[in-house]
C-alpha positions in Angstrom: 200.2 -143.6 137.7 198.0 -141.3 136.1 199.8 -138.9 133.8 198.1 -136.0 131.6 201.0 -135.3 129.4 201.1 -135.9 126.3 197.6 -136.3 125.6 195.7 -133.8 127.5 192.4 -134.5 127.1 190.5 -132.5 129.6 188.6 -135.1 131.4 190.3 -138.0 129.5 192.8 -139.4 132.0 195.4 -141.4 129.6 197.2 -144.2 132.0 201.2 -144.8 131.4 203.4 -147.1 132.4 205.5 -145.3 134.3 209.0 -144.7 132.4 212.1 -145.4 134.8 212.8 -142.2 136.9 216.0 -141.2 135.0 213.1 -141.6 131.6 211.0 -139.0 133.2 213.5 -136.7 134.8 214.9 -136.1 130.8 210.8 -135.9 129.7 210.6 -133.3 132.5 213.9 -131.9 131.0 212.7 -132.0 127.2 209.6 -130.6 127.5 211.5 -127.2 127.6 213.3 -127.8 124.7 212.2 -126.8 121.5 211.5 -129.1 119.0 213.7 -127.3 116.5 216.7 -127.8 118.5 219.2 -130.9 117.2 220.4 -131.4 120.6 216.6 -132.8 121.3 216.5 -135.8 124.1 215.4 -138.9 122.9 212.7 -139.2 125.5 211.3 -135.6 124.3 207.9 -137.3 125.1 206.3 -140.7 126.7 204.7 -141.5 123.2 208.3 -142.2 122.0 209.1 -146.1 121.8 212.4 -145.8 123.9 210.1 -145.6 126.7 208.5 -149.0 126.4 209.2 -152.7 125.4 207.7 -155.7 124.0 206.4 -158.3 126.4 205.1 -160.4 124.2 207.4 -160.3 120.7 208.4 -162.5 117.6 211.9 -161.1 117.4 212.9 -163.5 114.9 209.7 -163.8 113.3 211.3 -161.6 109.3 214.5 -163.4 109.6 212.4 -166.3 109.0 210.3 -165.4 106.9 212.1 -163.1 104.9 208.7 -161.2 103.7 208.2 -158.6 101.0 204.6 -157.3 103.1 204.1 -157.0 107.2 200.6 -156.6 108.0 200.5 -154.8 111.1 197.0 -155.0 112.2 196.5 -152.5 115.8 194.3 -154.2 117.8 192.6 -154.3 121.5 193.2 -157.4 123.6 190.4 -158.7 124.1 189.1 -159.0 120.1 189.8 -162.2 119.8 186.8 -162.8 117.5 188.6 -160.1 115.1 191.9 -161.8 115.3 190.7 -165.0 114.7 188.4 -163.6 111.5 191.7 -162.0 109.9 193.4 -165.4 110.8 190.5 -167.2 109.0 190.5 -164.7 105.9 193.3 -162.1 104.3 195.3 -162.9 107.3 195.9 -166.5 106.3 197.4 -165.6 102.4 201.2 -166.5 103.3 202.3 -166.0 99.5 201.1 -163.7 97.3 202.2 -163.5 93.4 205.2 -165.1 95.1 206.1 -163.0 97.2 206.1 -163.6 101.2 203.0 -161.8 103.6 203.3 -161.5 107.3 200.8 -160.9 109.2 200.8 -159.7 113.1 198.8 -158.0 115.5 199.8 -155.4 118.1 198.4 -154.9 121.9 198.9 -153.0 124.7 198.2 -154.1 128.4 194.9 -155.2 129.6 193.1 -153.1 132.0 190.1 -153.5 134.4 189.6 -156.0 137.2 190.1 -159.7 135.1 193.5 -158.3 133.7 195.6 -160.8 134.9 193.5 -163.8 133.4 192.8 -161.3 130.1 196.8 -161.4 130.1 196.8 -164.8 130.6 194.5 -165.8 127.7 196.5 -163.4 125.6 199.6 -165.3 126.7 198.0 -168.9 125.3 196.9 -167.1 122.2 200.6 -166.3 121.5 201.8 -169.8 122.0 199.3 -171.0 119.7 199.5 -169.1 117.0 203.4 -167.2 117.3 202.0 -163.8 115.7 201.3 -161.3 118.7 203.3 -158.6 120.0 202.3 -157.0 122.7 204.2 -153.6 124.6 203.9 -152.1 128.0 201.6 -149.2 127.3 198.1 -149.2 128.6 195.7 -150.4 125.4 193.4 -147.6 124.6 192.1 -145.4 122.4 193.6 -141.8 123.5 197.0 -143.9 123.3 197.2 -145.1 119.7 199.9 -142.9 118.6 202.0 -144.8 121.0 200.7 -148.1 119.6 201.6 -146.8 116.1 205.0 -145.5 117.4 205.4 -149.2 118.2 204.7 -150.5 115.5 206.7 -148.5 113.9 209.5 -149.4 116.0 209.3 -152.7 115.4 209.4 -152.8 112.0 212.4 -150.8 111.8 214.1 -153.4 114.0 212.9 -156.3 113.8 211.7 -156.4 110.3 214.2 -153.8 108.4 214.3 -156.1 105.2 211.2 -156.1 104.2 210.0 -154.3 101.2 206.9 -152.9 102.1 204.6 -152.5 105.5 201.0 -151.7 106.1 199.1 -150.7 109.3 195.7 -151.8 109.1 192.6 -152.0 111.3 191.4 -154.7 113.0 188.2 -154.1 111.2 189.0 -154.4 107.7 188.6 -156.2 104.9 192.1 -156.7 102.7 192.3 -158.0 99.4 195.8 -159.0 98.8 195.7 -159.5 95.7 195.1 -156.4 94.6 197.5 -154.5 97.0 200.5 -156.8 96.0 199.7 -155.6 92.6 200.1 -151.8 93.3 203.2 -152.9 95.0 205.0 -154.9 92.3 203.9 -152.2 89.5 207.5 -150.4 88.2 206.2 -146.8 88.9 205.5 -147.9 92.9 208.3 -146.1 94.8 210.3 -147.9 96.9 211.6 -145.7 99.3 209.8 -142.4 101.0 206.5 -144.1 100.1 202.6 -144.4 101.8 199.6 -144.4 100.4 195.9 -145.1 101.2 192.6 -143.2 101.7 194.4 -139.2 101.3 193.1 -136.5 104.0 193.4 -133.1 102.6 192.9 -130.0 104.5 191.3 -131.6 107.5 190.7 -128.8 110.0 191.7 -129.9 113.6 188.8 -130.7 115.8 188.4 -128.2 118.6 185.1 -129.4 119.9 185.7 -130.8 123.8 183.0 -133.4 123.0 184.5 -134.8 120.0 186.8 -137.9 120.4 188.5 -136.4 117.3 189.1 -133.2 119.7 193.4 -132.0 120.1 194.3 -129.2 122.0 196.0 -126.3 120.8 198.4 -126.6 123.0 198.9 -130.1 121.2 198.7 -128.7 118.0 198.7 -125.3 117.8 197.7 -125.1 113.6 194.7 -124.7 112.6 194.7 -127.6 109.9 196.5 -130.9 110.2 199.5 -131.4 106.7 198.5 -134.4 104.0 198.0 -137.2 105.8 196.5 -141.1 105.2 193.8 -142.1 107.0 194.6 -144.4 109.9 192.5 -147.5 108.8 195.1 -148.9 106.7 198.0 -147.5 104.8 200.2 -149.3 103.2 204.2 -147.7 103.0 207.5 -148.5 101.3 209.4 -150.3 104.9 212.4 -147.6 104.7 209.8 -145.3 106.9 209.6 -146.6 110.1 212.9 -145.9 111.1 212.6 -142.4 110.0 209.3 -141.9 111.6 210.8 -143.0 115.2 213.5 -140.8 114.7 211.2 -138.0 113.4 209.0 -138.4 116.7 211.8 -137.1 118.7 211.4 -133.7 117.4 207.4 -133.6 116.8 205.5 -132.9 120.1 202.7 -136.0 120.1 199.0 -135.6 119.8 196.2 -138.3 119.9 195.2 -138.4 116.7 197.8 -140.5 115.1 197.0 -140.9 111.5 197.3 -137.0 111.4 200.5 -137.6 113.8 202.5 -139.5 111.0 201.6 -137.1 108.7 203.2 -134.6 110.7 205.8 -136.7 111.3 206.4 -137.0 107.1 205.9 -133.1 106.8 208.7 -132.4 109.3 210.8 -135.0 107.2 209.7 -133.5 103.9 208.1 -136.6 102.6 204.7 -136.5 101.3 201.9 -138.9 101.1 201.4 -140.2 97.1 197.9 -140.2 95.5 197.2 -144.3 94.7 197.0 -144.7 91.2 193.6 -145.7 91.7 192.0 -144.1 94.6 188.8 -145.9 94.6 190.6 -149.0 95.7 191.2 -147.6 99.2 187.5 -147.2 100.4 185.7 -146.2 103.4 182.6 -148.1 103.8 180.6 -150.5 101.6 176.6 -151.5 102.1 177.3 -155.1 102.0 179.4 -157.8 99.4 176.7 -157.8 97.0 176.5 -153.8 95.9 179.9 -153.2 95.1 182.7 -154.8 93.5 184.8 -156.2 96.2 187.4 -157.8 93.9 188.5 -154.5 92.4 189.1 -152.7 96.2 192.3 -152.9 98.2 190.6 -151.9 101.3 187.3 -151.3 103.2 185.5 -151.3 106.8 183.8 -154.3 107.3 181.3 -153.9 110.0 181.8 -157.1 112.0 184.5 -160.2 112.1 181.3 -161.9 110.2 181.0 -159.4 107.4 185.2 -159.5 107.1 184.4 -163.4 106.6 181.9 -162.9 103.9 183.8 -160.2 102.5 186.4 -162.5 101.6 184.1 -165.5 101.0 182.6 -163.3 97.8 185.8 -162.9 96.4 187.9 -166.1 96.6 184.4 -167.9 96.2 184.8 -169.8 98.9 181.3 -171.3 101.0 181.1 -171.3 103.9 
């Protein structure tokens, strides 16, 4: 089923899993509602989590574990090779200045002609190491707002008592340390709180050729609100529950680090400044030309480079 609502992309076809037909007859209904409205369905669009349902799931996975950090790591099904780095590195630190760290990683379905044995190996994977969740939304790029809506779900019910959440890239390099630090200092809020790399005044993309491009009949503003930059932010674990709910009244778009910040602005929440921004980089040239142990994060350009990334700072060989 090929479906061009929400994200209507021009010539980007975005593939669904069909919702049951009662699910799309009330999309089909509140698509004429306006979003101001209280009396707003929950299915207001397919992005919504109400629409979808883990496959593959750790339901019991905090109650266990009681943990003050989820790592929520986004990432395709078949990086393995990622998975297995963060496994290997930052993704293996179970106990940080004594306090508990999850971490998990998030799929969609498998696509393309070898889906079946893709799902399969994913399947095996899960077994082995108890730390996937997979839902029943095509995995792609135009449909990571639903993957973060997920996520997001998830967390608010599955995981409601932990203290603190991040979403981060499957291409990054963590250091724990240093973010379980900003976490346990006394001025760190601990309610109505994310922070990361801030976006100010970003000007939404109209170019057709751009994979950053959104509609105006997406977004009809001119510039997106505050928002964090999707390669990792790290938020106080009160928020998921209040970004699902907000989704119901803000109309999706496929951009959906800008999405959450739209999400906050309807709720009146607002994005804090980290007391040191310089912890939550972009990009470094390599392990040797910047201080890694004083960052929180940064894009590593391979699973290798994740590897030596945390090999420079827990001086660790290879």
């Amino acid at each position: 089923m090929n479906i061009k609502f929400p994200f209507d992309h021009d010539n980007q076809t975005i593939f669904l899993v069909p919702a049951p037909k009662a699910n799309q007859e009330a999309q089909q209904r509140a698509t004429q509602i306006s979003p101001q409205t209280t009396d707003i369905s929950l299915h207001y669009h397919v992005a919504h989590p109400s629409n979808y349902h883990f496959i593959l799931d750790e339901p019991d996975k905090c109650s266990q574990w009681d943990p003050f950090l989820v790592l929520m790591v986004p990432v395709a099904p078949n990086q393995v090779e990622a998975r297995n780095a963060i496994r290997s590195t930052w993704g293996n630190e179970s106990t940080v200045q004594g306090k508990a760290v999850l971490t998990l990683f998030v799929v969609g379905l498998t696509g393309g002609s070898d889906s079946e044995k893709a799902q399969q190996q994913l399947e095996e994977e899960s077994r082995q190491h108890r730390d996937l969740l997979q839902s029943n939304f095509v995995d792609s790029y135009f449909n990571l707002t639903i993957k973060t809506l997920a996520i997001m779900d998830w967390l608010a019910t599955r995981c409601p008592q932990a203290n603190f959440s991040m979403k981060v890239d499957s291409d990054m390099y963590i250091n724990i340390e240093n973010l379980m630090t900003l976490l346990l200092a006394p001025n760190t809020p601990r309610q109505n709180y994310i922070t990361g790399f801030l976006m100010w005044n970003q000007l939404v993309i109209r170019n057709k050729k751009s994979k950053y491009y959104v509609s105006e009949k997406l977004y009809p503003g001119p510039k997106y609100p505050t928002y964090v930059i999707g390669v990792g932010y790290v938020f106080s674990n009160d928020l998921p529950k209040k970004i699902v709910e907000a989704s119901k009244y803000v109309k999706p778009f496929n951009m959906e680090d800008a999405y959450v910040g739209t999400c906050l602005k309807h709720l009146g929440i607002k994005p804090s400044r980290a007391p040191d921004p310089s912890q939550f980089r972009l990009y470094m040239k390599d392990s040797k030309s910047h201080d890694l142990s004083k960052v929180i994060t940064t894009i590593a350009r391979s699973p290798k480079q994740i590897i030596e990334f945390w090999r420079n700072v827990t001086k660790i060989s290879p």
